[in-house]
C-alpha positions as CSV (number, residue, x, y, z in Angstrom):
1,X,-15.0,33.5,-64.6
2,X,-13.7,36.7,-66.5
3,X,-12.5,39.3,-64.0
4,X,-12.7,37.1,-60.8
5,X,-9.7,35.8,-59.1
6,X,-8.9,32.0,-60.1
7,X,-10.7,29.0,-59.1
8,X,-8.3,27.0,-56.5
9,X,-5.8,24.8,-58.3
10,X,-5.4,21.3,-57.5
11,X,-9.0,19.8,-58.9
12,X,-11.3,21.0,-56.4
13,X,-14.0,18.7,-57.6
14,X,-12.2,15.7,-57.3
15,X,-11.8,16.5,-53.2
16,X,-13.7,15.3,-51.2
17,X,-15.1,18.0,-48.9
18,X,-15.5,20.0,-51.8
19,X,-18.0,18.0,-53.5
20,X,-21.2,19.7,-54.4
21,X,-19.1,23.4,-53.5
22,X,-18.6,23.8,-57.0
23,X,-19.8,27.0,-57.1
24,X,-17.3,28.1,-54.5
25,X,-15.4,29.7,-57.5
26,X,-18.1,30.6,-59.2
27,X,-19.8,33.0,-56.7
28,X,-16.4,34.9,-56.8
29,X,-16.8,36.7,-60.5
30,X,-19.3,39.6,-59.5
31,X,-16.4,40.5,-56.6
32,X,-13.5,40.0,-58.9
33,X,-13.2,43.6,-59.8
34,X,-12.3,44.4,-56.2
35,X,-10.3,41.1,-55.7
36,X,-7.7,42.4,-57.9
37,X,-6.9,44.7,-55.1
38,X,-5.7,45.5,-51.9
39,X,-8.5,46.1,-50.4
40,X,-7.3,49.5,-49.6
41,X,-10.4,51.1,-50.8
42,X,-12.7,49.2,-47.8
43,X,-11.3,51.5,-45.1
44,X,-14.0,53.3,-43.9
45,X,-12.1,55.3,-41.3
46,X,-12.0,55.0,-38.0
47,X,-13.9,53.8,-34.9
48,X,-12.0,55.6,-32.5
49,X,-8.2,56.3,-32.4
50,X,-5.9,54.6,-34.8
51,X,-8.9,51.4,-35.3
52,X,-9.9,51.0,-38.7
53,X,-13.4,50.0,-39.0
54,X,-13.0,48.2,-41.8
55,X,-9.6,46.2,-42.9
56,X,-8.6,45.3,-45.8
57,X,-8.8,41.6,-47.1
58,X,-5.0,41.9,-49.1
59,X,-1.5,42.7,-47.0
60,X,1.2,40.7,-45.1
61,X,-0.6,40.4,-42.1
62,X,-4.4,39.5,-41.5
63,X,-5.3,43.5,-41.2
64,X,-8.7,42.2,-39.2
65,X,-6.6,41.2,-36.1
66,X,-5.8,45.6,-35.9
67,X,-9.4,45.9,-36.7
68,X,-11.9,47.5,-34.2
69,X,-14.3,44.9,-32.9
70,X,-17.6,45.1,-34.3
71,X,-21.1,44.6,-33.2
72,X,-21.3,41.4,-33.4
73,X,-18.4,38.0,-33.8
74,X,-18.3,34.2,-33.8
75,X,-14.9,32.6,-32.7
76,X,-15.2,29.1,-34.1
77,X,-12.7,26.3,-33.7
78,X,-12.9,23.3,-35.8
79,X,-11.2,20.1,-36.2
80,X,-9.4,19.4,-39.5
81,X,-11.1,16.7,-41.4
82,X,-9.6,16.8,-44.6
83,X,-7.5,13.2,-45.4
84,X,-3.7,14.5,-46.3
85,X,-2.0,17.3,-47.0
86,X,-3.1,17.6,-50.6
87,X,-7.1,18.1,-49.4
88,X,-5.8,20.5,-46.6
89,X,-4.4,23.2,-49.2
90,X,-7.5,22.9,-51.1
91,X,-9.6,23.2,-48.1
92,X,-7.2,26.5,-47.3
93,X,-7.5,27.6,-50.8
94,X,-11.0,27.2,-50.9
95,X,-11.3,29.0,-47.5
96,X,-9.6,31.8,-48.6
97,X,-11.8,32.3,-51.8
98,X,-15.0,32.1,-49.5
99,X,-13.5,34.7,-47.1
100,X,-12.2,37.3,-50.2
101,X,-15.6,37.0,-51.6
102,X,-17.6,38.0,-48.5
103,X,-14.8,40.7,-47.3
104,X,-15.3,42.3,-50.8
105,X,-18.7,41.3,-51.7
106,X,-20.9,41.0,-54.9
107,X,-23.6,39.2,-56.4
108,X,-23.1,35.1,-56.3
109,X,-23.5,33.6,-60.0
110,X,-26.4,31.6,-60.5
111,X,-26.2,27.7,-60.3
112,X,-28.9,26.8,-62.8
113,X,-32.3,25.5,-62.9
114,X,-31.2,22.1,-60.8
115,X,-28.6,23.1,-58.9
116,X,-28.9,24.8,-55.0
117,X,-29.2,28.3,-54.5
118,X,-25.5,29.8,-54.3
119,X,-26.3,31.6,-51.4
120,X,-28.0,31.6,-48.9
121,X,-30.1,34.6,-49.3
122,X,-30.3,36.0,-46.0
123,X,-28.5,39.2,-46.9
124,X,-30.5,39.8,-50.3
125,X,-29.2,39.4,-53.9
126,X,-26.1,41.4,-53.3
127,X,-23.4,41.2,-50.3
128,X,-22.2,44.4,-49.2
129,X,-18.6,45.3,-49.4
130,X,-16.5,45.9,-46.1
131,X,-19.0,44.9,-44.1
132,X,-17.3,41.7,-42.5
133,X,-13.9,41.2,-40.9
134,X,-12.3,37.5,-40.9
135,X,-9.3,36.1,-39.0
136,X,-8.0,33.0,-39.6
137,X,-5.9,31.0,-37.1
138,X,-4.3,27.7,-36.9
139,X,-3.8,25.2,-33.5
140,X,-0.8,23.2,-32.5
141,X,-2.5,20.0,-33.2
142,X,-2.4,20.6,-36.9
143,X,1.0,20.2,-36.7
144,X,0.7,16.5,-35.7
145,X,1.8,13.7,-38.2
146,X,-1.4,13.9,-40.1
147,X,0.0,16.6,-42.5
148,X,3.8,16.2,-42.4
149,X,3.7,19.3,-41.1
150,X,5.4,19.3,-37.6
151,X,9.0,20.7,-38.4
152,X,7.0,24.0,-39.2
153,X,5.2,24.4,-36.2
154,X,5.8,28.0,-34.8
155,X,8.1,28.0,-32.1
156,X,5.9,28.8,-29.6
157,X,2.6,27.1,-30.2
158,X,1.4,24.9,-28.2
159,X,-2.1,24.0,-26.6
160,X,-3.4,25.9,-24.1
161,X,-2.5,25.2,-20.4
162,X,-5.1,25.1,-17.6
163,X,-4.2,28.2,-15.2
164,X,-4.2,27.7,-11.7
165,X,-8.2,29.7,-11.6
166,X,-9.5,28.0,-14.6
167,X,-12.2,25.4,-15.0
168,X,-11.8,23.9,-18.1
169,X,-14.2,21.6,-20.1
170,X,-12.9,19.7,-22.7
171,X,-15.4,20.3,-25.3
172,X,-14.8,24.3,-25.2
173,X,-11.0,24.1,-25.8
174,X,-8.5,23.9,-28.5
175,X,-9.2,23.0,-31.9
176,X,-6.7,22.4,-35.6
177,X,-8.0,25.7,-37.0
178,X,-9.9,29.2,-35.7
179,X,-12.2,31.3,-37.7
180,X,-13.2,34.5,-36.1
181,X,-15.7,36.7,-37.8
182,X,-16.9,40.1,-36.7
183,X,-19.3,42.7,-38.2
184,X,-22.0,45.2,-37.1
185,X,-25.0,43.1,-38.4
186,X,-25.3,39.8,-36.9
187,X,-26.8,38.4,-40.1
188,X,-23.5,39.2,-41.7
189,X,-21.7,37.0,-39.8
190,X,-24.1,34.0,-39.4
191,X,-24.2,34.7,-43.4
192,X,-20.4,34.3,-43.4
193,X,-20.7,31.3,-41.3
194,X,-22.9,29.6,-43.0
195,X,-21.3,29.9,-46.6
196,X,-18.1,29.0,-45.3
197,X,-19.3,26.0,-43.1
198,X,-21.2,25.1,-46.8
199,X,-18.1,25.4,-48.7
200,X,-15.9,23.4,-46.4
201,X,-18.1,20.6,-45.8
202,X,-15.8,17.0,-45.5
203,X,-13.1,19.2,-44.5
204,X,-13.6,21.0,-41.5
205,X,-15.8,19.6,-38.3
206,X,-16.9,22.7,-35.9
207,X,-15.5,21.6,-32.6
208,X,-16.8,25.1,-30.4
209,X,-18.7,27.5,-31.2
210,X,-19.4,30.7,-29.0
211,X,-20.9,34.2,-30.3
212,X,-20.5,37.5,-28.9
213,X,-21.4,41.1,-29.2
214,X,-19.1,44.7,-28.7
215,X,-21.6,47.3,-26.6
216,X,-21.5,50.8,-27.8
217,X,-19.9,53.1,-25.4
218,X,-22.1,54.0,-22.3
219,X,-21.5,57.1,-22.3
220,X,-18.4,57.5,-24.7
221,X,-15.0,55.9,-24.4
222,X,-14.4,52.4,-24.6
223,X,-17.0,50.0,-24.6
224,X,-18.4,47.9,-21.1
225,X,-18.2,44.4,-20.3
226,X,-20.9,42.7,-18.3
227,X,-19.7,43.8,-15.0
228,X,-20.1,47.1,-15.6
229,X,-16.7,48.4,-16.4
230,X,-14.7,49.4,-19.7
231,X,-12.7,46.7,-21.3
232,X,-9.7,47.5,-23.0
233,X,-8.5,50.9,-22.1
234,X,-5.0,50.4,-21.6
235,X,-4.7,48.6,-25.1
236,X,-1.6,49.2,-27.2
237,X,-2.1,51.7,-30.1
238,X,-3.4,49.2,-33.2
239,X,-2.4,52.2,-35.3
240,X,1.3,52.2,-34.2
241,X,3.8,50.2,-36.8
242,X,6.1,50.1,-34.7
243,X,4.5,49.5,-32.0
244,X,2.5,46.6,-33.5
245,X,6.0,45.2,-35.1
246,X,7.5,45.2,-31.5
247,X,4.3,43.4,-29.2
248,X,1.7,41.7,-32.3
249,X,3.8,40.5,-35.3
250,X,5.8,37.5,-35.6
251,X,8.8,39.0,-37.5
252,X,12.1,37.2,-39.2
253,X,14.5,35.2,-37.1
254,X,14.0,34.6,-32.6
255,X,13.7,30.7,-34.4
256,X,10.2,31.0,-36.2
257,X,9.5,29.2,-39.5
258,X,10.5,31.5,-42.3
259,X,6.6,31.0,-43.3
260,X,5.1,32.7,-39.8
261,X,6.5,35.8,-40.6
262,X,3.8,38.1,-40.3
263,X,1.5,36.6,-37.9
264,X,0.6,36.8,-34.9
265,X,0.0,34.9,-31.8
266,X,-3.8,34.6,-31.2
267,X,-5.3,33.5,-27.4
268,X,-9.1,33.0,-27.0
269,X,-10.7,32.7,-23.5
270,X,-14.1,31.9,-22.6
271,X,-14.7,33.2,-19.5
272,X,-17.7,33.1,-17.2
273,X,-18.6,36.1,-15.2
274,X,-20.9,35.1,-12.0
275,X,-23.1,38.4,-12.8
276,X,-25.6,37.3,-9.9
277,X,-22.8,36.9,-7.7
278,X,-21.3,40.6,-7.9
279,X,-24.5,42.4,-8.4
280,X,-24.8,41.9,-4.6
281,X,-21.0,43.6,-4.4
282,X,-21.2,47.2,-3.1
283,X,-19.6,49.5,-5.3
284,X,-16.6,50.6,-3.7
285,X,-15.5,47.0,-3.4
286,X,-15.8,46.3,-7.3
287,X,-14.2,49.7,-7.8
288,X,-11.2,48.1,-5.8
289,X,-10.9,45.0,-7.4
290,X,-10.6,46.6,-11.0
291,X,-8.6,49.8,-9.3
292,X,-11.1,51.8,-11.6
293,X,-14.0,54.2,-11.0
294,X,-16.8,52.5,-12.7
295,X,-18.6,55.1,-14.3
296,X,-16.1,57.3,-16.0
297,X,-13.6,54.4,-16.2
298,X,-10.7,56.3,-14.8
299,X,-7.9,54.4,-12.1
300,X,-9.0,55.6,-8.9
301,X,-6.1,58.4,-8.6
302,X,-7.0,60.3,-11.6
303,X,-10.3,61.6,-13.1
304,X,-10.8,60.5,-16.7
305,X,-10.4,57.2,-18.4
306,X,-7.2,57.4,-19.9
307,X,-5.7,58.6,-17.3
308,X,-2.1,57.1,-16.5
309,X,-2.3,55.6,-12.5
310,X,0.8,56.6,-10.4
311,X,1.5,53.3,-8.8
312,X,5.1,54.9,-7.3
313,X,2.9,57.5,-5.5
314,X,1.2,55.1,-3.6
315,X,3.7,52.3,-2.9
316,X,1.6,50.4,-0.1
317,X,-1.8,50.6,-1.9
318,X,-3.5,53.4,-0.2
319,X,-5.6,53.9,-3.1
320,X,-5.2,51.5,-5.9
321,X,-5.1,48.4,-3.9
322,X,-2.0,46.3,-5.2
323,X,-3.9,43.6,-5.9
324,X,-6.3,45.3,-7.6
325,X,-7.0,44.1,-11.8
326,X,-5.1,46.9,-13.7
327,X,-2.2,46.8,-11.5
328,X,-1.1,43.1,-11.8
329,X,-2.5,42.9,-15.5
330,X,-0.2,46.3,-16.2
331,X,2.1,47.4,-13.5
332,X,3.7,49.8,-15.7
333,X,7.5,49.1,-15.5
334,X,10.1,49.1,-17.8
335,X,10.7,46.1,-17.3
336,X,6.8,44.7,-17.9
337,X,6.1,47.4,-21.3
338,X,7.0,44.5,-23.6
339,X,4.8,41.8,-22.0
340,X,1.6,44.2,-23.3
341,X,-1.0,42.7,-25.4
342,X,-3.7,43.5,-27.8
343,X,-6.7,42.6,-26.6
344,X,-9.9,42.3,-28.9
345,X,-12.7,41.3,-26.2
346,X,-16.4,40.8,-26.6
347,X,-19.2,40.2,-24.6
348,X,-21.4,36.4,-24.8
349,X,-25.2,36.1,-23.3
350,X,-26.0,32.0,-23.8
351,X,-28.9,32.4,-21.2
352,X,-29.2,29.9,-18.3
353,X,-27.2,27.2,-17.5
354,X,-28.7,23.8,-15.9
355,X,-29.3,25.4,-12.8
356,X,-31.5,28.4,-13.8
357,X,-28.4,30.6,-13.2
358,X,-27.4,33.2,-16.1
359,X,-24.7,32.2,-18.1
360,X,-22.9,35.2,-19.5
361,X,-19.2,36.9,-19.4
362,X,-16.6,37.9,-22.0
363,X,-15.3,36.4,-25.0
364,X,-11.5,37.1,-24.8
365,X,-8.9,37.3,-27.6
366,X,-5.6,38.7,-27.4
367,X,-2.8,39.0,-29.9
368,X,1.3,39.0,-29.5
369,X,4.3,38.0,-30.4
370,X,4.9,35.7,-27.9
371,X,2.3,34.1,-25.5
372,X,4.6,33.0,-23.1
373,X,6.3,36.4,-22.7
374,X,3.1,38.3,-22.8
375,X,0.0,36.6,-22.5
376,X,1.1,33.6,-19.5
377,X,3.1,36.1,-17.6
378,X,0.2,38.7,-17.3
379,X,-1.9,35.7,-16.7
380,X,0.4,34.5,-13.7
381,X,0.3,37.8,-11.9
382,X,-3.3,37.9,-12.0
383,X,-3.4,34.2,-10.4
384,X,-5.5,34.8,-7.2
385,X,-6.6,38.5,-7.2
386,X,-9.9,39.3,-5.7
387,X,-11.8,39.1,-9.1
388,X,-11.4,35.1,-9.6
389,X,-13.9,34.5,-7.3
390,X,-16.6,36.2,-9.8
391,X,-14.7,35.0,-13.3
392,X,-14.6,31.3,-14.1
393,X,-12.5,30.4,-17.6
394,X,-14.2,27.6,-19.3
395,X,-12.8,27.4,-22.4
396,X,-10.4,28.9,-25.4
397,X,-7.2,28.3,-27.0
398,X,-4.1,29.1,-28.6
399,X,-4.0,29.6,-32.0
400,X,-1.3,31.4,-34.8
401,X,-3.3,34.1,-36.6
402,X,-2.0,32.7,-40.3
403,X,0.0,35.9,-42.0
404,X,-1.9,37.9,-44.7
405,X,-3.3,36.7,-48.1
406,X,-0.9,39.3,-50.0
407,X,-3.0,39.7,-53.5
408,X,-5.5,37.5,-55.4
409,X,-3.0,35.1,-56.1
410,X,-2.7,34.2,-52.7
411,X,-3.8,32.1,-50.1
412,X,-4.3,31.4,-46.1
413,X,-1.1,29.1,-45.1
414,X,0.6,28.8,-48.7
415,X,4.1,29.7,-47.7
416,X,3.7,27.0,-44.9
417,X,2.4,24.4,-47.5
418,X,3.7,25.3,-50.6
């Protein structure tokens, strides 16, 4: 493999989720030239203000999480299959060579006359450069006894309660690792899911699966979930260091494991909207519930989207009610600014449900630095407002976004198991 970045050490061959994914290395050469990067050169400029389009692969935090959403995502959570810890950094390493090679793309080598295709094909002979973002995240139940791994468990991982509103099915929650993958093509990603699942066969075991989508804006502005109303808006600027250093990444010292620095704290919620249900809502009582005007997206004392609201103008409610969405999520305090989070949202369609009843509703991720600071006290002041009876959680779970894969040396999760 001249120019491509080095097959994972450790005799992949003789592991057994990696047998017959010998060519895992081997589809890596054509992309090597790029792999010796930093990915710098995959930015293709924004998507709106401050939110690259593209990140790059190589840095000391997983760039994707910062990313704009794309088109189209998969969150996946799997179970952890692999039999010690020795097959669990080979399953990481070889995760992390499947991931470089479809952020950077190139042409997969041949695997001879007898051998499989390398690829699946579905993209053509060639994968495209910068055209997929991956994040990769890891639960608390990896850090059970199977690994030897639960003195390193960050400080503030753990699995995901069940909120007083929620309705949670076992089968949609938690999970040892999280892949998302976003892009604007959903071949892309079913591409990307399909090599990686191929590549990390033995090791890995899908546990949930749930795809989603990102609506262009209607008209302009931030995008529309399925209720009608922009998602997002009061999000933290992605494009702020500082900012980002203070509310997304896990830095040095509050008690984390030396190896999370860098990270970030990732929530996934699978939440059912009741669509039927509040299209028979008049207008001005959805308006109140979110304390937004629907069509221009702006909090019902102001005129345009990003508009601040004045919640000390109207102390009693008047016209944002105060139990209305934006208030409780945001109340815009002092003391609340540091419990902000990032959220990266899509929507999900999986058609009718048992009873002939559309299934649909929003595909929720959020990053920060510490869930139970940010994420669980925004959750509890939402407990009750008017727009649980049209939202059902079903699913979801905390996860650590691993940090970055710093160069083509690198790996996902080497300073935790190294």
């Amino acid at each position: 493999m001249p120019d491509g970045p080095a097959a994972p050490r450790g005799g992949v061959a003789r592991r057994r989720f990696l047998r017959g994914a010998a060519l895992a290395g081997a589809g890596l050469a054509s992309g090597g030239a790029a792999a010796s990067g930093t990915g710098a050169d995959l930015a293709a400029g924004p998507a709106g203000p401050a939110l690259p389009a593209v990140a790059p692969f190589h840095g000391p935090h997983q760039q994707s999480v910062l990313a704009a959403p794309r088109r189209t995502t998969v969150f996946v959570a799997f179970d952890v299959t692999a039999a010690d810890r020795g097959e669990l950094t080979d399953l990481l390493r070889t995760l992390t060579d499947r991931a470089r090679f479809l952020a950077f793309g190139g042409t997969p080598e041949p695997a001879g006359i007898t051998g499989p295709p390398a690829d699946s094909g579905i993209l053509g002979g060639r994968l495209p450069s910068g055209a997929l973002g991956v994040t990769v995240g890891v639960g608390a139940a990896l850090f059970d006894d199977r690994f030897g791994l639960s003195a390193l468990r960050p400080r503030r991982l753990t699995a995901m309660p069940s909120f007083p509103d929620d309705d949670l099915r076992p089968d949609w929650c938690h999970g040892d690792l999280s892949l998302h993958l976003h892009a604007d093509d959903p071949d892309t990603v079913l591409h990307a899911l399909r090599d990686i699942a191929r590549h990390t066969r033995g090791g890995l075991q899908v546990r949930w699966r749930l795809d989603g989508f990102s609506s262009p804006p209607r008209p302009a502005g931030t995008p529309r979930n399925l209720m009608g109303f922009k998602d997002g808006t009061a999000n933290p600027d992605a494009g702020d260091a500082r900012e980002m250093d203070r509310l997304v990444w896990v830095g040095r010292g509050g008690g984390e494991p030396a190896w999370a620095t860098g990270g970030s704290y990732q929530v996934v919620r699978l939440i059912r909207m009741l669509v039927e249900f509040w299209d028979r809502v008049s207008l001005t009582e959805q308006e109140r519930m979110f304390g937004r005007v629907r069509e221009s997206g702006a909090p019902l004392d102001g005129d345009f989207e990003h508009d601040v609201p004045h919640y000390a103008d109207d102390p009693k409610g008047d016209v944002i009610p105060l139990d209305a969405h934006i208030r409780r999520a945001n109340p815009r305090t002092a003391a609340t600014d540091d419990q902000r989070i990032l959220r990266r949202a899509y929507n999900y369609d999986r058609g009718m449900d048992t009873n002939g009843n559309l299934d649909m509703g929003l595909l929720f991720c959020c990053y920060q630095q510490d869930p139970a600071r940010q994420f669980e006290t925004v959750q509890k002041r939402l407990e009750g407002e008017p727009l649980t009876d049209y939202v059902k959680p079903f699913g979801g779970g905390y996860f650590f976004a691993l940090p970055g894969v710093r160069d083509a040396q690198d790996w996902y999760g080497r300073a935790l198991l190294s």
